[in-house]
C-alpha positions in Angstrom: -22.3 -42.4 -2.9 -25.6 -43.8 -3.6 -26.2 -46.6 -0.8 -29.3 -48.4 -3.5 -26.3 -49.0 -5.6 -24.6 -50.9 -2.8 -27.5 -52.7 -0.9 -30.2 -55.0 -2.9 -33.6 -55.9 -2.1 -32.5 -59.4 -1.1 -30.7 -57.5 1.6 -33.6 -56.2 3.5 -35.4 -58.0 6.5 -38.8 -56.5 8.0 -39.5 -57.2 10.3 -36.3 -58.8 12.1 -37.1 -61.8 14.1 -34.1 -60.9 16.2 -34.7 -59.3 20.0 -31.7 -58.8 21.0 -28.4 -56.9 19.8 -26.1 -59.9 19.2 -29.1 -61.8 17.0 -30.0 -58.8 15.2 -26.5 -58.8 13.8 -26.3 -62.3 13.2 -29.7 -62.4 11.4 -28.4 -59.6 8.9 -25.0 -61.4 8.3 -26.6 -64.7 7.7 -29.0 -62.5 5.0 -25.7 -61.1 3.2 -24.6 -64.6 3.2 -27.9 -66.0 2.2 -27.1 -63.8 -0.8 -23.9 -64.6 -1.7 -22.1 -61.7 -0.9 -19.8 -63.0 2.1 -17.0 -65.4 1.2 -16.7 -66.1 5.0 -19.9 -66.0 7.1 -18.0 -66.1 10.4 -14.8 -63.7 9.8 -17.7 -61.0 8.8 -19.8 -61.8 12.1 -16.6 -62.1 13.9 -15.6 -58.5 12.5 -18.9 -56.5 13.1 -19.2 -58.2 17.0 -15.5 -57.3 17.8 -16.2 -53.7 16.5 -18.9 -53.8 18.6 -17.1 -55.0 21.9 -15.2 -51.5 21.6 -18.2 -49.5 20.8 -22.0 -49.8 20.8 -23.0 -48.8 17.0 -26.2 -47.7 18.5 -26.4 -43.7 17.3 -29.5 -42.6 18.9 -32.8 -41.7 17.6 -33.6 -45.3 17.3 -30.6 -46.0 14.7 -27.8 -48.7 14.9 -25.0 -48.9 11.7 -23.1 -52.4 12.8 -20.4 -52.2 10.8 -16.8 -54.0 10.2 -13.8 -54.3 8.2 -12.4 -57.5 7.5 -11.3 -60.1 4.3 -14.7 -61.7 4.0 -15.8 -59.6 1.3 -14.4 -57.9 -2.1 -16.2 -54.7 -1.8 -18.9 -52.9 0.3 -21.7 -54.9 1.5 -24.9 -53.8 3.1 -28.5 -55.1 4.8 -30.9 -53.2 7.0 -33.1 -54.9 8.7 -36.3 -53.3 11.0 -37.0 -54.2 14.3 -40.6 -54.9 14.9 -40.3 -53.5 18.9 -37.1 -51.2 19.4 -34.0 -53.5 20.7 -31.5 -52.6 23.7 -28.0 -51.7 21.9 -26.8 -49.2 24.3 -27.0 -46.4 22.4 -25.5 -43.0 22.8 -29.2 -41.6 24.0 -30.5 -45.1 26.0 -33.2 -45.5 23.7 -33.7 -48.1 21.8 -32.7 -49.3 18.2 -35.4 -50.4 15.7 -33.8 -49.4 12.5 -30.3 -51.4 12.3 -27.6 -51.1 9.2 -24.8 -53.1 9.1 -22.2 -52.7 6.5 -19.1 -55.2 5.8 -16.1 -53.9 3.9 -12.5 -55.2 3.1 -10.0 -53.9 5.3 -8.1 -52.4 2.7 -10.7 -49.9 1.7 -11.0 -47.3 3.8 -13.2 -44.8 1.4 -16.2 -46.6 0.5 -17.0 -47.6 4.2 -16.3 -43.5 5.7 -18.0 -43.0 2.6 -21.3 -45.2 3.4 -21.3 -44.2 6.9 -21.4 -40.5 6.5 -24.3 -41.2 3.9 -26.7 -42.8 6.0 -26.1 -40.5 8.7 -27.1 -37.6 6.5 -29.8 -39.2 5.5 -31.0 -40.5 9.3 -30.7 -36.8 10.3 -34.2 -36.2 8.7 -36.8 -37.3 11.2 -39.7 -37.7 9.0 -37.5 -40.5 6.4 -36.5 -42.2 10.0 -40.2 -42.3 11.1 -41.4 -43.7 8.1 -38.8 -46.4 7.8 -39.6 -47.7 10.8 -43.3 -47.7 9.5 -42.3 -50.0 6.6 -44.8 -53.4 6.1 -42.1 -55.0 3.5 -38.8 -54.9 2.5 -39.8 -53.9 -1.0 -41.3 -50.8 0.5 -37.9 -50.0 2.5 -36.7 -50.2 -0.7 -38.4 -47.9 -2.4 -38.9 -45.4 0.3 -34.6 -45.5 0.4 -34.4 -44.9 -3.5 -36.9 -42.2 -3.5 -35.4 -40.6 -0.9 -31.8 -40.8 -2.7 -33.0 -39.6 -5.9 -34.7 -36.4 -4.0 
């Protein structure tokens, strides 16, 4: 899986404007849905908050992968948004979250999502891409630093 191919440069917001966990999310719906790519702003919130309610997303090292499963969308959606100052989102290691990817996919399609999911965490494993990403001035350079890293 090659995440470029799923997220677009529309979908990328640095820095968030959003302090807290629950904003965070919402600010990264409302920019998949700012690009078209929710039919249903609210079931897709709805979705990635409940997921949240039975687990924090928060993976440590200063990573968060919001994520749901719901009708709201046809196929695999994705945004990433940077946190300007690291954001409380109780994460496995208590530390704060300044890199945040949240992912929307139909509930009927099990693959793509595992598939997304095991892919950024591959990739979050290398501390030098992490450190840089949350170095990033624009979302154009996210971008590119994501790509170049892919095509590695």
């Amino acid at each position: 899986m090659i995440l470029t191919q799923i997220l677009r440069p529309a979908c990328v917001k640095v820095p968030l404007d959003g302090k807290d966990k629950k904003s965070a999310i919402i600010e990264l719906v409302d920019v998949l849905d700012n690009n078209g790519l929710l039919l249903d702003k609210e079931t897709a919130l709805q979705a990635v908050l409940t997921r949240e309610e039975t687990r924090s997303t928060g993976i440590g090292s200063g990573i968060a992968i919001p994520h749901g499963k719901c009708t709201a969308v046809k196929e695999l959606v994705m945004a990433i948004g940077i946190a300007a100052e690291p954001i409380e989102f109780e994460s496995v290691d208590g530390k704060g979250v300044s890199i945040i990817i949240l992912l929307v996919s139909p509930a009927n399609q099990t693959g793509p999502h595992i598939q997304a999911l095991a892919k950024i965490s591959r990739l979050m494993l290398d501390e030098e891409f992490r450190q840089k990403l949350q170095k990033v001035g624009s979302p154009d350079e996210l971008y590119e630093l994501l790509s170049n890293k892919e095509n590695e």
